[in-house]
N, C-alpha and C positions, 0 to 999 in steps of 0.2 A: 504493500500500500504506500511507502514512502515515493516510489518513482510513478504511482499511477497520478492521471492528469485530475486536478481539482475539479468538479461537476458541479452546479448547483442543486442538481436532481435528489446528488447522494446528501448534500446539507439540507435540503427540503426535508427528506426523508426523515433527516436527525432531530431536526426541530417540530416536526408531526410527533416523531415518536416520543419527545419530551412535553408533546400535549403547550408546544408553546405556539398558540397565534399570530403570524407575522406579515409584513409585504417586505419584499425587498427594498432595499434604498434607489438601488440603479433604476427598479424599473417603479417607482413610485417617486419621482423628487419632489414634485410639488407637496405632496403628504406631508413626506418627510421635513420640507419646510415650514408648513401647518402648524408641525406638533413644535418644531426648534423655538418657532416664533412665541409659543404659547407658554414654553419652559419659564418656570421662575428662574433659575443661573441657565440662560443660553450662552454658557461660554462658548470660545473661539472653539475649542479642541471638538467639536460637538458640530461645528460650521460646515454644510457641503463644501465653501469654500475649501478649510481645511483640507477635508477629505480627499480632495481631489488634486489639490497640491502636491499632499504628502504621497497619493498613490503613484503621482509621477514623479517624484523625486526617486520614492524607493527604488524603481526601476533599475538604478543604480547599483542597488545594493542586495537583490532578490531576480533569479532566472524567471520565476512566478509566483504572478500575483491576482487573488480572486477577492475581489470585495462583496464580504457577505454582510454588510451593515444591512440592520432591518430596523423597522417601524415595529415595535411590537402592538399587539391589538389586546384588547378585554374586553371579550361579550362583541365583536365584533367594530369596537372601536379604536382608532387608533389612540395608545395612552402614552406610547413612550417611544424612545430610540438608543438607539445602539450601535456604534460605528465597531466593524470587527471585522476583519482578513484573516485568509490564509495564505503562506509566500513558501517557498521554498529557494533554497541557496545552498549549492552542493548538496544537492538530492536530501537534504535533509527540511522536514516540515518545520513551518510554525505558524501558531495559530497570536494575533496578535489586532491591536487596534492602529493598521495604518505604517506599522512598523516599530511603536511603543507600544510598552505592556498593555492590555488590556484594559479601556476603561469602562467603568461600571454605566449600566442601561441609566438614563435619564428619567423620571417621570413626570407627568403632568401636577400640578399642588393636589389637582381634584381627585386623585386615586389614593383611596385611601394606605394607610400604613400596612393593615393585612392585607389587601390588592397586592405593594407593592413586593411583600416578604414572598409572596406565592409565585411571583412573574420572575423576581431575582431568583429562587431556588432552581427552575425553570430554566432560566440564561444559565446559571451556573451547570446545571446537570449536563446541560445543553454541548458547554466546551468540553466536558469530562467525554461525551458521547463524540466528538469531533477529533479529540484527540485518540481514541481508541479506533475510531474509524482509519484514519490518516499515521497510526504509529508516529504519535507526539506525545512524547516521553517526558516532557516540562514544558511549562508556559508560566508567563508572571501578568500578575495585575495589580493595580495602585488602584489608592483610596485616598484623595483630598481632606483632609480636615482643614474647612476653609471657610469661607468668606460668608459660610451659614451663617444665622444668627444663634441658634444653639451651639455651634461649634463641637458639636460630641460624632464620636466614630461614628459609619453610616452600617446600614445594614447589610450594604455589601461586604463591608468590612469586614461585620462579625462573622459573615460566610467564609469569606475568605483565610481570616485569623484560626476556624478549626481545622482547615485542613493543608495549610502551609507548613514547609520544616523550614523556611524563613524569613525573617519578616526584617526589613529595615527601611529606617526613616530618613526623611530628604527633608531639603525645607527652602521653602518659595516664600520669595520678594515681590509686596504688595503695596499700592500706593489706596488708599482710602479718600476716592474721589470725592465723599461726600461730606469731609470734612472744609472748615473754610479754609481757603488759600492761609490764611495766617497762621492757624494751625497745621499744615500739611509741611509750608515752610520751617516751622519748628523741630518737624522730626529732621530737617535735610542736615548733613556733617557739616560741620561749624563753617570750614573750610572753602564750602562749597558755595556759598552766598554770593562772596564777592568775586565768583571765577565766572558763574553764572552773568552778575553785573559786567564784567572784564569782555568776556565774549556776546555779550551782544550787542558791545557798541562795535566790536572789532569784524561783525559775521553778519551779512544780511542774510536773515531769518527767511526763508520761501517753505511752502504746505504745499505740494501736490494733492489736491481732490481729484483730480477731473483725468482722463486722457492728453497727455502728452509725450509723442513718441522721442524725443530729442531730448530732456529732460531724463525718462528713464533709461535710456540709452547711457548718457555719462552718469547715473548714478553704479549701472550696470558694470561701466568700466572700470570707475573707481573700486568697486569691488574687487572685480580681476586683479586690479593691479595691486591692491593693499594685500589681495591673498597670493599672487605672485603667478598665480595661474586659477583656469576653468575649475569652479568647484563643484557645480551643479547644470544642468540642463537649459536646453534655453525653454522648454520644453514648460519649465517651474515657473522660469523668466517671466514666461508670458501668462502664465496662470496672475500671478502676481499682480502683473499689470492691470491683469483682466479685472481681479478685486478692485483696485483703485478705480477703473474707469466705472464699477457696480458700487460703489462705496461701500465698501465691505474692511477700506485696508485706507492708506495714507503715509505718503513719503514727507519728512520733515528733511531740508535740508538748507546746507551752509553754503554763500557764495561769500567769495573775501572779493577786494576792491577792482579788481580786475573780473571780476564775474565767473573765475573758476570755481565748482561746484569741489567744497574742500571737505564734507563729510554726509553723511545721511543716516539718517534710519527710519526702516521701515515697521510699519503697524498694521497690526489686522484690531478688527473692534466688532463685537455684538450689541444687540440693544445695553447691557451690562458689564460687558468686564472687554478691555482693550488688553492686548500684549506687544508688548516689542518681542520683533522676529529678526530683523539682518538690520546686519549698520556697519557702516564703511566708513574709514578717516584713515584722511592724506597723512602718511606716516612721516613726513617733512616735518610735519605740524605736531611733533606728538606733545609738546611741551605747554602745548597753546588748549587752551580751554574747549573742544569741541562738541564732545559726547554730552557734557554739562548742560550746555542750552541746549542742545536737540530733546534729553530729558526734562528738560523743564517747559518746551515749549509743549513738549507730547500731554503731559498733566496738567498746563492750561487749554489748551484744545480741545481730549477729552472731560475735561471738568465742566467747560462749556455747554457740551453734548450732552452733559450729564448724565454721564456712564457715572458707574458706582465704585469699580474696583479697577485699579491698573494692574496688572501683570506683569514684572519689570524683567523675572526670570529667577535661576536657581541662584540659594545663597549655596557655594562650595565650601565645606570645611576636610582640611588633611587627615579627619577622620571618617570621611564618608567611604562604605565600602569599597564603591567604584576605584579606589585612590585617582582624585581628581588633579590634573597638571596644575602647575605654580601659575600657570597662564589664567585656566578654568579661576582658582583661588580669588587672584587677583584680580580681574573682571568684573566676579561677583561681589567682592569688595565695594569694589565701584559704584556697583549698583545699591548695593547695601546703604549709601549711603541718603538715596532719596526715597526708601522706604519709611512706609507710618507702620506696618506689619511683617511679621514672620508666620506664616501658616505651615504647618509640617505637613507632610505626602507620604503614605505609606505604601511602601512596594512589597510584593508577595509571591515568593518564589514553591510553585507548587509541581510536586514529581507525579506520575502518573505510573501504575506498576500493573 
């Protein structure tokens, strides 16, 4: 089963026999965006956007790729969603969401608590039955402790916690849009205030909303060139762009007095929570204030739009499993420094025998 070709038929089959009701993603999107719209956290990770991004990125990284994200249904309604793949790379499977661990099904606020324990037992049987089918021997999945207002483990979670042999914690950089500017400035490092003021008299400040092909083009290069070569498709490129010209996403970027574009970064945003994805700066310039005002313009822009939560990215510590590079470290430092929160992420590494 590991070299036979992925089917929808035989995941059909698995999700029948786990009595779980579903549509496909692919062949329902308007649904599927139905239910995204109606989520109380429509975060990014949940975005067709996304989804379709990250399927062609992986490309890269995966010989194949089947996107089984479904709509799942109750009583023949649609109540929730679920982005989930299967990839193989060197004849070996893995069942996974997009190319990261698996993230847990989404629901509507209106489905109750016991709805929802009955539908996740269901998704969860579901991968165990996927993975027997396919000879996948481990898979992992994460559990947000986040931007709830209860802030307490989810019920995926505790699903997860009995039948993991491990369980470790990560921890995400959050800005709290809905705090006032005065207080959001208060969390930022002392430091930063006056690099912030420094750089934006020295950087005209430009927002891509809209479709411009010249524009993304040298932000494109600049990339290239800071990463010293092609890192990704153009394939992503254009997905990218495509967000922007849907407003789904937004380039923030720097021109200096001569009108060369000397940094960027780019964002994706839901009705609720934005995140910084890629961002480029002229390594000439590293001494010079850049990444600074592009973060602070991204947290007045979306404050504006009033989104609730910003997503700035992972905080790294040289104790995290992964052992993360001095580079990863200090990075997240960086960013560490315009957060109002720390939410922890729990990852769950589960064997199949």
């Amino acid at each position: 089963r590991k070299n036979m070709s992925f089917a929808f038929s035989n995941i059909s089959d698995i999700f029948d026999e786990n009595k779980l009701s579903f549509s496909y993603r692919i062949e329902k999107v308007e649904l599927w965006e139905e239910v995204y719209e109606k989520l109380n956290s429509s975060t990014v990770s949940y975005s067709q956007t996304e989804i379709e991004y990250q399927l062609a990125y992986q490309k890269q990284n995966y010989s194949e790729i089947l996107d089984i994200s479904i709509i799942i249904k109750n009583d023949d309604i649609a109540v929730g969603i679920w982005p989930l793949t299967l990839m193989r790379c060197s004849e070996e499977n893995h069942i996974n969401s997009y190319g990261i661990p698996i993230i847990p099904p989404l629901f509507l606020a209106s489905v109750s608590l016991k709805t929802q324990k009955k539908l996740m037992r269901k998704c969860f049987d579901a991968i165990r039955s996927i993975c027997e089918e396919y000879k996948i021997n481990e898979w992992k999945s994460s559990s947000l402790v986040s931007t709830a207002d209860d802030c307490s483990i989810s019920i995926w979670h505790r699903l997860l916690a009995d039948y993991s042999i491990k369980i470790f914690v990560t921890h995400n950089l959050f800005v709290n849009l809905g705090l006032d500017i005065k207080d959001i400035k208060a969390h930022f490092r002392k430091s930063y205030k006056p690099l912030i003021n420094k750089g934006k008299k020295i950087w005209k400040v430009n927002v891509l909303e809209m479709g411009c092909d010249n524009t993304w083009k040298e932000f494109k290069e600049l990339h290239k060139s800071v990463a010293g070569r092609v890192t990704r498709s153009d394939e992503t490129w254009e997905l990218n762009f495509k967000a922007i010209i849907e407003k789904k996403s937004i380039l923030i970027y720097l021109r200096d007095t001569q009108n060369k574009m000397v940094g960027g970064g780019y964002f994706s945003y839901s009705k609720n929570e934005c995140r910084y994805d890629v961002a480029a700066y002229d390594r000439t310039l590293f001494d010079s204030p850049l990444g600074h005002v592009v973060q602070y313009e991204a947290i007045e822009f979306f404050k504006e739009k009033k989104i609730q939560w910003y997503k700035i990215g992972r905080r790294y510590y040289s104790s995290d499993m992964e052992n993360p590079s001095e580079k990863e470290i200090s990075i997240s430092k960086f960013k560490e420094g315009f957060a109002t929160h720390i939410f922890p992420e729990f990852f769950f590494h589960i064997t199949e025998q």
